[in-house]
N, C-alpha and C positions, 0 to 999 in steps of 0.2 A: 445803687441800692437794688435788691433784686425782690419780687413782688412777684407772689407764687400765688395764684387762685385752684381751690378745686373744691368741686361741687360730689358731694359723697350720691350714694344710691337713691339715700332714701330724702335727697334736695338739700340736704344742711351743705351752705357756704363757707367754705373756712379759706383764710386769707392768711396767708403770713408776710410782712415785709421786711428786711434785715439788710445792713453791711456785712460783708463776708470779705475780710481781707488777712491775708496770711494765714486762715484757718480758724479764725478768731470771730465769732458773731458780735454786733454790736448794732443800735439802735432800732433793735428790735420790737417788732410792733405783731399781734397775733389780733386780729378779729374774723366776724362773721356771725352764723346765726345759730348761737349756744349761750349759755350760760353758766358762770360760776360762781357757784356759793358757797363762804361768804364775798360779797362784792368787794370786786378790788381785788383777789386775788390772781387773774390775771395778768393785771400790771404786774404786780409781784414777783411769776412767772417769767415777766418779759424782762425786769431788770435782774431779773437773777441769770438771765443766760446770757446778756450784755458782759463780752471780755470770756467766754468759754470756747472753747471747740466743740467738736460734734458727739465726741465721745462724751462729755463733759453734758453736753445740751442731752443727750439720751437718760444719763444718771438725774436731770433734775428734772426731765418727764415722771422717770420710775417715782422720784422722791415725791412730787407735786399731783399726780395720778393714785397714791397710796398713802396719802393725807386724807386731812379731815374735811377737804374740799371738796366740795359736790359740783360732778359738772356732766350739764348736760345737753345733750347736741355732738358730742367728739368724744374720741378716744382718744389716749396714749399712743395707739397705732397709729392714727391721724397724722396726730402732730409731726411725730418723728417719720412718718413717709413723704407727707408734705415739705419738710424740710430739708431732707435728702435729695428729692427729687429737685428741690429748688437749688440748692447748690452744686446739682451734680447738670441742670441746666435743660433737664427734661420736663 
């Protein structure tokens, strides 16, 4: 399992942990210190990129960042550098 921490400029923690085999994410888990609302959408988030790839995981930031979820503490950019960086092992 690989377990990415990074601490943004302005202190927000964001954590990501995931399987990554054959190019495939799976039991995916995102936290730290943000919020999104409505609650629970997170999770949402996490089982919806369980069984994608990376191009795949990029499309359900765009989708899930331009919804009707509010979230605050992280970006779009966030997520998908932090998880790049995590499977690319930097």
């Amino acid at each position: 399992m690989a377990i990415f921490e990074h601490k943004r400029i302005d202190g927000k923690l964001i954590i990501v942990s995931f399987d990554y085999e054959d190019g495939i994410f799976s039991n995916v888990v995102i936290s730290g210190d943000f919020f999104a609302f409505p609650e629970g959408e997170i999770d949402n988030l996490e089982k919806s990129i369980n069984g994608k790839n990376f191009l795949e995981l990029e499309n359900m930031l765009d989708n899930f960042f331009s919804s009707n979820v509010r979230v605050l503490g992280i970006t779009k950019e966030d997520l998908t550098e932090i998880f790049k960086r995590a499977i690319d092992g930097n």
